[in-house]
N, C-alpha and C positions, 0 to 999 in steps of 0.2 A: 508546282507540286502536281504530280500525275494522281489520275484518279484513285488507282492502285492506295499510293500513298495516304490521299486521304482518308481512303476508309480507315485505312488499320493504323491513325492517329484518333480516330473517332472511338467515342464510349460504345458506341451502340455495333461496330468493327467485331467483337468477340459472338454477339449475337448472332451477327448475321451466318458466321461461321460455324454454328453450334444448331439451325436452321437443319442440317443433312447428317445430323447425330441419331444415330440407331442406339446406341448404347452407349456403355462408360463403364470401364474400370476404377475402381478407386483402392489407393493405398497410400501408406505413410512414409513419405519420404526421411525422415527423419525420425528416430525412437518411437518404432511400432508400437512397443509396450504400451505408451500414453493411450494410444487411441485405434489401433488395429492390427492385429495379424493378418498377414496373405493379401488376399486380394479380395474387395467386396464388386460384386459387378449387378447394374441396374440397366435394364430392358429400357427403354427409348424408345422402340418402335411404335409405341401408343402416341399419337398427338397430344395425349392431356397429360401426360407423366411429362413429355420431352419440353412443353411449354411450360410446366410448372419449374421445372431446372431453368428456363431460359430467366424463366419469372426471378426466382431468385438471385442468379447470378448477373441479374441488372448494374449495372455500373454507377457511380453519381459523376467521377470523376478522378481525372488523371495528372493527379501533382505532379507528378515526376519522379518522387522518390525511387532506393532500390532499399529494399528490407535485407541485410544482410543472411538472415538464418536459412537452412534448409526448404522451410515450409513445412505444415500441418500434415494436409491431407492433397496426393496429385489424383488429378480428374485426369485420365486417357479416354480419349471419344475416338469412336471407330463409327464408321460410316455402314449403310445397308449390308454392305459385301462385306465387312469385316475388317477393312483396311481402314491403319491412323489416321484418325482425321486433325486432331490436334492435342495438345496436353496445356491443363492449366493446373497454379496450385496455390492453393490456399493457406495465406498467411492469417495467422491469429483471428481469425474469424472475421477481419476486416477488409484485407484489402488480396487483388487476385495477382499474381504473376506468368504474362502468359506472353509470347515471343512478338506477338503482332502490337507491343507497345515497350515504349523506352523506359518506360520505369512502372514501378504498380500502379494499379486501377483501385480505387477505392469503392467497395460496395454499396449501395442505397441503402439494403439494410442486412447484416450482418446478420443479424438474428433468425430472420430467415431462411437464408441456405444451412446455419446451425440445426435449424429443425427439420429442415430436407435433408439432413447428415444421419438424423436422430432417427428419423419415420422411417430409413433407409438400414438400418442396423449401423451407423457409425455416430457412437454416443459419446465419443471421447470430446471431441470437440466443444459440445454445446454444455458437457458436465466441466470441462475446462473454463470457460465465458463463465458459469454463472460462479462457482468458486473466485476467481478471478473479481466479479461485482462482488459478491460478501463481503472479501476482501479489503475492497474499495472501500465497500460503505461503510466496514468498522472503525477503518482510516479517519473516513469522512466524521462518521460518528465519535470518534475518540480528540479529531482538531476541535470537532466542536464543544465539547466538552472542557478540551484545556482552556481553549478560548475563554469560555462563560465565567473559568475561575481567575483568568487575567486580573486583577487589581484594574479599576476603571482609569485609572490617571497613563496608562500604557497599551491598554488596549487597542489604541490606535496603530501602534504598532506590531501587530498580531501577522502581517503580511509577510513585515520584514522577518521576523521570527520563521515563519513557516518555510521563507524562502532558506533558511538555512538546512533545512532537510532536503527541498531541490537540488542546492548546487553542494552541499558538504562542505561548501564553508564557513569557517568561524568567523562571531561577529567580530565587527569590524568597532577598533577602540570608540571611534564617536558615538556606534549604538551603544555599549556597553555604560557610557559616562551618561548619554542623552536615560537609559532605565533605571540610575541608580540614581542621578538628579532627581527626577519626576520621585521616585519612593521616596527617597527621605524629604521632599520638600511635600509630598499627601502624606506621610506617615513618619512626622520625626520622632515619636515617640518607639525604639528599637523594638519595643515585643510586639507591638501591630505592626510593625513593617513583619516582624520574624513570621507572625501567624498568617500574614496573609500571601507570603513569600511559601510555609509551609501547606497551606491550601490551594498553593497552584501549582507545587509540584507535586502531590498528591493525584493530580488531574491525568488527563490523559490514559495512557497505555498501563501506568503503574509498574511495569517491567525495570525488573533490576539493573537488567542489561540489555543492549540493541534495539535501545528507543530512539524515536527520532531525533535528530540533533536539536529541533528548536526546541524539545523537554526538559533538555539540560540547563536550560537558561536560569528558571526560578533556584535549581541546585548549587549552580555556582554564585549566584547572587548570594546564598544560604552560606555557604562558604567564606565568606568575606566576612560573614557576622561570628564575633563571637560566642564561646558554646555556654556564656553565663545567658547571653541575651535570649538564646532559643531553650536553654530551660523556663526561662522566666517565661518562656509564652508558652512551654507547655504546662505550665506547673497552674497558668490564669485560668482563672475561671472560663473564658470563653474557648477555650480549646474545647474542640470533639475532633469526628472520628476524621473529620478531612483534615482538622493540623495533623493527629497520629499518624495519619496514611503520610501526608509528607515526609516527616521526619523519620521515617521508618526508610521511605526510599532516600532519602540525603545520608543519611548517620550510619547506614548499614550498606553504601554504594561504595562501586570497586574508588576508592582513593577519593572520596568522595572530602575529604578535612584534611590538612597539611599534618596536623596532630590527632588523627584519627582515633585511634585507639585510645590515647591519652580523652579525648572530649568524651568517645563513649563511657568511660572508666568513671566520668565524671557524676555523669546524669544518676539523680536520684531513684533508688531501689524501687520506690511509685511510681516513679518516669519509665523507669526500662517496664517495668509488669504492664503498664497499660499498650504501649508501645508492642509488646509482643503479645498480649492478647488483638491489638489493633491489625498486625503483622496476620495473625492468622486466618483474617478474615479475607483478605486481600489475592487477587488469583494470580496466580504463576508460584509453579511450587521452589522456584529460585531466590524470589524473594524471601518466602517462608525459612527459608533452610538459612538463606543469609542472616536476617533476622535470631533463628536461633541461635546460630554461631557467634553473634556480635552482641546480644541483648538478654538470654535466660541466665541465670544465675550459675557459677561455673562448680560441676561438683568437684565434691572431694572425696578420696578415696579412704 
């Protein structure tokens, strides 16, 4: 390997290059609108500005990968005279795409050049990342929560579940028999399977529709039980508002009953009123609307 070569397989290869940087254009290669019109351009002939960018654009390392997309935001760096010195461009706030490496560079910290984007007049980026964590952590915050309401005799299985939102696939018949063994042999008596079946679909996102696939799990288990047994465990005394929530997303979900219509037709005129006052508490105004349509009293003219 020639010296040449090795630098510019080396992390620290883009630095040294970036060293005879006078300035920097930046623009958005890809759908201005997110993050910038035209072109933003930053001075570099200062020693503490041009090291602070070197700072940021530190590298950890070079997996190999190639990120399909366009990229974020391109850095053009011109040298004292003016003339290109190099282009790099930033992917998702993490990792850099630049020609003196075979596949992207992964940043040390990402956050950082987000806030050298920021300080610099280009906010889209770093207002992108933290939407992006919210995000995330409502995600985080909403598995955790279905989780808690798991029935404990399955909660072991909480991995495999989640993994069905990963890959999109449906479970596989052995999980299905291995979660429906474990409830009825913790819970053979059918209204405490039904209540605690209807308190953990309750859980989660609460979304009518385009929740994560391992959500649907508790609904179709719900579905196998008949709709004498899930009145009887709304109708017990130990029902509140987390069996309502359930049965409001199972009874009022797109096909959610083979005899849909027919079981809601069933449930007692106390059952639907609390149910649709339960419905209204509940956020997503999809649910709500579904709820009315399937549970208020139908008028007459």
């Amino acid at each position: 390997m020639s010296g040449l070569e090795l630098i510019m397989s080396d992390t620290s290869s883009l630095d040294a290059v970036l060293q005879d940087a006078s300035g920097v254009w930046m623009t958005a290669p890809v759908a201005p609108e997110r993050f910038l019109e035209g072109v933003v351009e930053v001075d570099l002939s200062g020693t503490a500005e041009l090291d602070r960018l070197r700072s940021v654009m530190s590298v950890a390392s070079l997996p190999g990968y190639v990120c399909a997309c366009g990229g974020d935001i391109r850095f053009e760096f011109f040298d004292v005279d003016a003339r290109p010195l190099t282009t790099v461009v930033l992917h998702h706030g993490e990792s850099l795409r630049w020609q003196g490496w075979d596949g992207h560079a992964v940043l040390a910290d990402g956050h950082r050049l987000l806030h050298w984007l920021n300080d610099h007049g280009v906010p889209g980026p770093l207002r992108q990342m933290e939407i992006a964590q919210r995000e995330e952590e409502g995600r985080q915050d909403a598995r955790a929560h279905w989780r808690a309401a798991m029935p404990a005799v399955v909660e072991d299985l909480a991995n495999q579940l989640f993994a069905l939102s990963e890959t999109g696939e449906a479970a596989s018949p052995e999980l299905w028999a291995e979660l429906q063994d474990r409830l009825n042999l913790a819970s053979p008596d059918p209204v405490s399977r039904a209540l605690a079946l209807m308190a953990w679909f309750g859980a989660g996102t609460g979304r009518a529709s385009g929740y994560p696939l391992h959500e649907s799990v508790p609904g179709i288990l719900l579905k196998e039980m008949p709709i004498a047994e899930i009145i009887a465990a709304l109708e017990d005394p130990q029902a509140n508002s987390r069996h309502y929530a359930g049965a409001v997303r199972h009874l009022t979900g797109w096909k959610s009953r083979r005899k849909q219509q027919r079981d809601v037709a069933r449930l007692p005129e106390p059952v639907k009123l609390r149910l649709l006052q339960q419905a209204q508490t509940l956020s997503g105004q999809n649910i709500r609307d579904r709820a009315e349509r399937w549970l208020a009293p139908k008028r007459t003219t």
